[in-house]
N, C-alpha and C positions, 0 to 999 in steps of 0.2 A: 802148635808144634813147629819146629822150625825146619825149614827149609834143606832138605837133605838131597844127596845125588843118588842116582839105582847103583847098589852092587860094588860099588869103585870106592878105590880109598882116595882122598883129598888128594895126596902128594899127586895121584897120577892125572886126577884130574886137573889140578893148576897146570902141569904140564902141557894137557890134550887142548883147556883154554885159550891158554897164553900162545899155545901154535898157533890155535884158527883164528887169534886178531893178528896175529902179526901175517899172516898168511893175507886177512883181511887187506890188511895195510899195505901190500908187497901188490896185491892184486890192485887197489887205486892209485896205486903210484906209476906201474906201470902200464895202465891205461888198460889193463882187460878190462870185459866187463863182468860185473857180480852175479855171480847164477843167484838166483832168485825162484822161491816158489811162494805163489799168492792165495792163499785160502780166506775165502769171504762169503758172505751171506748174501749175494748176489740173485736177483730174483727177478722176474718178470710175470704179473707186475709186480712193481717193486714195494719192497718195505720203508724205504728209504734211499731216495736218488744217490745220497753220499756215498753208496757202495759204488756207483757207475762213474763216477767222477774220480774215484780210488784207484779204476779198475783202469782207466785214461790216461791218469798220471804213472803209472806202473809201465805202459804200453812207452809212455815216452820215453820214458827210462833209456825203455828196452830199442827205442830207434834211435837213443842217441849214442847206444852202443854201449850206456852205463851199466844198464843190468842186462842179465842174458835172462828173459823168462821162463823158465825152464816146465812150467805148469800152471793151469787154472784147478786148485780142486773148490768146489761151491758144495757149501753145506745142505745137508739133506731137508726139506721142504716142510718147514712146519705144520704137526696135524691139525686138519681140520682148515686149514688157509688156501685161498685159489691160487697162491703162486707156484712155481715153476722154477729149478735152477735157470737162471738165463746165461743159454749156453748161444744165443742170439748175438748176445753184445761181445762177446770172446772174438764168433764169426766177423761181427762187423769188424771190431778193433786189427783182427789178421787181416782183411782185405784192406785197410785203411793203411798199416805200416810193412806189407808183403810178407810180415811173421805166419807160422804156424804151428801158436803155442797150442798144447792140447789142456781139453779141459775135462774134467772129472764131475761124479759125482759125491760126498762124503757119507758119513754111516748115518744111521735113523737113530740111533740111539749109543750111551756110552757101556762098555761092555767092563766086568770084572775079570781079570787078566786069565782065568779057567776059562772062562766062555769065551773070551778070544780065539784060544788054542783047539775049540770045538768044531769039527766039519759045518754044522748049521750056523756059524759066524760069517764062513766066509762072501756068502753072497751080498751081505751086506757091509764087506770089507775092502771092496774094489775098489775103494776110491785112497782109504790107507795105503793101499797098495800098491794106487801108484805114486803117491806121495815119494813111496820109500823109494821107489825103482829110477824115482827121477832124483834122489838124493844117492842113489849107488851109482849111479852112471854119470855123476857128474863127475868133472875130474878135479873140480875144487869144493870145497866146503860150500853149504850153501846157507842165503839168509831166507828165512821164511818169514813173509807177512801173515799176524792172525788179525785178521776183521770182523767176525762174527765169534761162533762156539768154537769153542777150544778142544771140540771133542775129538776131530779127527787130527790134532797134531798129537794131541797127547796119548791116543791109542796107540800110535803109531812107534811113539816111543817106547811104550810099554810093550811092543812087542819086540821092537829090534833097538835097545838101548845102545848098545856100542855105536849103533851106526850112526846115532843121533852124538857120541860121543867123538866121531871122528870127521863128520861129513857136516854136521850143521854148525856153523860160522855164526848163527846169532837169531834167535826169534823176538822179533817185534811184535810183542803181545799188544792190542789194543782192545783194553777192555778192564774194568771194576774204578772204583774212586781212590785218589789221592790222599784223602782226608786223614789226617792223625787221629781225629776223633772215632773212640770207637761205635758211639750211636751212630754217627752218622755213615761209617763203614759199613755196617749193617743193612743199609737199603740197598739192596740189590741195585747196581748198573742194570743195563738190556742185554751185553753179550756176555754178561758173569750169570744170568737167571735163564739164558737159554741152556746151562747144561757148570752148575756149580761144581760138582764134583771133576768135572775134568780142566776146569778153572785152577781147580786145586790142585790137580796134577801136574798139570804145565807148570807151573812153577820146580817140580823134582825132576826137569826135565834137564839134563847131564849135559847143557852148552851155555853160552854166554845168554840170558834175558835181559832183553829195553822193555821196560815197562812202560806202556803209556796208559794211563789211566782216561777215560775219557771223561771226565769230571772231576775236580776236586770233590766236591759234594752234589753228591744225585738231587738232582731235582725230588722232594718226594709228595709235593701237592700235584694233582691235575690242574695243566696250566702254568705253571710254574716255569717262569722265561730261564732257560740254560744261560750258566754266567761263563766267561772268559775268567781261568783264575791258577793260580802260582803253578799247580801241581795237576794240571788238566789238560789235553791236546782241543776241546772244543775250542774253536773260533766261528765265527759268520761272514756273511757278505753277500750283495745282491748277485748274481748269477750274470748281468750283461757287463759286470766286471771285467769278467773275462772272455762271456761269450763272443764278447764281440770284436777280440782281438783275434780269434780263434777260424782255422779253416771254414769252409761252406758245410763239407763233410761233417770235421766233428760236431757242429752246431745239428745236423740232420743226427745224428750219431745220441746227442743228448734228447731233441726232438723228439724220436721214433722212440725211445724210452719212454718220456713222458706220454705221449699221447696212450702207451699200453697201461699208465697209474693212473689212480684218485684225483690228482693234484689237478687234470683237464678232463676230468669224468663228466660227462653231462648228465646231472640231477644222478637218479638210481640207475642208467642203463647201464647193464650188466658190459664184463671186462670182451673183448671180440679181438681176439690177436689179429694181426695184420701180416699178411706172407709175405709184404715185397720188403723186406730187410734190405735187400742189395738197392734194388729201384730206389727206395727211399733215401740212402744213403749218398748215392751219387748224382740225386736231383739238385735244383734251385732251391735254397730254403724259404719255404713260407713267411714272408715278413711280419704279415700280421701273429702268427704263430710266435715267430721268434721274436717279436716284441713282448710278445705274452709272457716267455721262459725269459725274461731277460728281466723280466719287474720281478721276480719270484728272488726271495732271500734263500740261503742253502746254508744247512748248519754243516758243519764237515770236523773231522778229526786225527784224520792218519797221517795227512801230509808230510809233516815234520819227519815222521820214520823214513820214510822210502828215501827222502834225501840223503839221511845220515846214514843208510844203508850203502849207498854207492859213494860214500867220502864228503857229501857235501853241507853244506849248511844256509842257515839266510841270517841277516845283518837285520838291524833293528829297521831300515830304511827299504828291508824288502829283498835285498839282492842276494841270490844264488850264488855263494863263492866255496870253494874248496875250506873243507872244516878247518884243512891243518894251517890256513890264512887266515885263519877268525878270530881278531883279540878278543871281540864283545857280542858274539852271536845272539840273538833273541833268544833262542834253548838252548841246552844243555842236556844231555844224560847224568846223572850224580849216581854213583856210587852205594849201594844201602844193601840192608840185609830185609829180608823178609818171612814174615813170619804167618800165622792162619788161627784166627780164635777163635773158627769154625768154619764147614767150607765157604766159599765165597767170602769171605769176612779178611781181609787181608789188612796185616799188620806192617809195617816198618819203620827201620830208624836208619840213618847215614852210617855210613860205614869208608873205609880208607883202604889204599892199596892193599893193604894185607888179608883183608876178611878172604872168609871160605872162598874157595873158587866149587864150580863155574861162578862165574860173578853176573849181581844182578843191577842193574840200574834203573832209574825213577827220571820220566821224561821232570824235566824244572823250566818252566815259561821264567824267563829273565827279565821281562819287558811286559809285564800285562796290559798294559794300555799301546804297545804299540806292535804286540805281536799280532789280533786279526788282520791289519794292516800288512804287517812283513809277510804273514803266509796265503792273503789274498794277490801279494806281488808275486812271490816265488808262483802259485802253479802259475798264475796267468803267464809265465814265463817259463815255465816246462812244458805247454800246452800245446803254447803258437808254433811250436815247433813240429805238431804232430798234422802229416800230409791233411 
């Protein structure tokens, strides 16, 4: 079925669109910075480091004045797993750039819009809620990063759709595959099968969507190497790429991550949080340590958004320039319509200035062979900048 807005007829929403980019626009031109809300599957220990390195590059953003972080909300804790929102690395990252962004928790499960409006909802709604409270009180439209489940934006909309209609400036979804083929659309991505249904929602959600798909085609063997490909945000790279152009701090900062995951587990001993967060963060780093985190490769995905979020873009050779200076950027957002052949299962095709509004766009890799390159230059170069 295709892709429809809540409640509002078309005319009014091309209208309510077309403000929040040009508002967009009005806001990187003259140097404010971008409110921003980050929702991610941020965990300790973690499921994957990529979320922490997401959550670094946001913070830089946010010190170089580009975005204003206006919230952490972290997705609720999947059953039956030893992790934890890590509401740790939020702590560390505020001591690290003098911010104090706040963080949240998200809901346990996606609700049907009655059980929303239910008393017994609400305690498990805290974290929607402050979603929205951080999108009322801002005083410009906001962009919101998804990293993980989609379930806590798209509740959120579904409760208070206007406000997603006047206040939200764009959500960079990251999450399902690129693929035209519809077999291969069909294998669940990981943050479209943490919560399909509200995958499917988010897309009805009444503002501008950057799709970024994190694969063109899902891996669907065990083992099966992630490819770099037209219509996907995955890229790679060795870790001491950049760790090592990077503060003392942030290296202890990635550090004190690792040592709480798998990835430095000795044999089966069980997970043992460590208390000195602060200690740890503003000691000598461990050489032998950081040699260790520096051989390690890191697959990664979101980068490209956050940039495009606060106006800028990277060049096939790596460099961080202002989008509206960019003949030949490595990506691009394109234009498309999208459609659903069942939930999670997403369809589309190109589309031109005219289609439906809100409008939806399809991140496009321009450069596959030399975009892991350009986006292992860009963060190492948003990074070094963080105290």
């Amino acid at each position: 079925m295709p892709v429809v807005p809540y409640r509002v007829g078309v005319l009014i929403l091309a209208a309510i669109a077309g403000f929040s980019l040009v508002l967009a626009k009005t806001a990187i031109a003259t140097g404010e910075p971008i409110p921003m809300i980050h929702v991610t599957d941020l965990y300790r220990p973690h499921i994957d480091p990529d979320d922490h390195w997401d959550l670094a590059c946001v913070y830089a953003l946010a010190f170089q004045s580009r975005a204003e972080l206006l919230g952490v909300l972290i997705d609720y804790p999947l059953p039956g797993a030893e992790h934890d929102p890590d509401v740790l690395a939020v702590a560390q990252l505020n001591y690290l750039t003098g911010k104090s962004v706040p963080v949240m928790v998200g809901s346990p499960r996606f609700h049907d819009l009655p059980a929303l409006e239910a008393p017994t909802a609400e305690a498990n709604l805290r974290g929607v809620r402050a979603l929205l409270d951080w999108m009322r009180r801002s005083p410009r439209p906001v962009v919101i990063n998804v990293l993980g489940s989609c379930r806590d934006v798209a509740l959120a909309g579904r409760l208070e759709p206007r406000l997603f209609e006047e206040k939200c400036r764009a959500i960079y979804l990251n999450a399902g595959s690129g693929t035209r083929d519809p077999q291969k659309a069909a294998v669940p991505e990981w943050n479209v099968h943490l919560d399909p249904a509200a995958y499917r929602a988010a897309f009805d959600l009444p503002c501008p969507i950057y799709w970024m798909p994190c694969f063109e085609e899902v891996p669907s063997r065990p083992g099966e190497d992630f490819k770099t490909a037209e219509y996907g945000t995955f890229y790679r790279f060795q870790q001491g790429e950049v760790l090592r152009e990077v503060s003392p701090a942030l290296r202890n900062f990635f550090a004190y991550m690792f040592l709480h995951g798998n990835l430095l587990r000795d044999g089966d001993k069980p997970f043992t949080p460590r208390p000195d967060w602060l200690r740890f963060l503003v000691a000598q780093p461990d050489p032998v340590l950081a040699a260790r985190i520096d051989s390690m490769d890191r697959n990664m995905w979101c980068t490209a958004g956050f940039l495009h979020a606060v106006g800028l873009t990277v060049t096939h050779d790596g460099r961080v320039i202002p989008a509206r200076a960019a003949a030949d950027p490595v990506f691009t957002f394109d234009r498309v319509t999208v459609s659903f052949a069942e939930e999670g299962v997403t369809q589309w095709e190109e589309a031109d200035a005219a289609a439906a509004f809100p409008p939806r766009f399809i991140f496009h890799v321009r450069n596959v062979s030399r975009y892991p390159s350009a986006m292992t230059s860009a963060m190492r170069s948003l990074l070094r900048d963080l105290p």
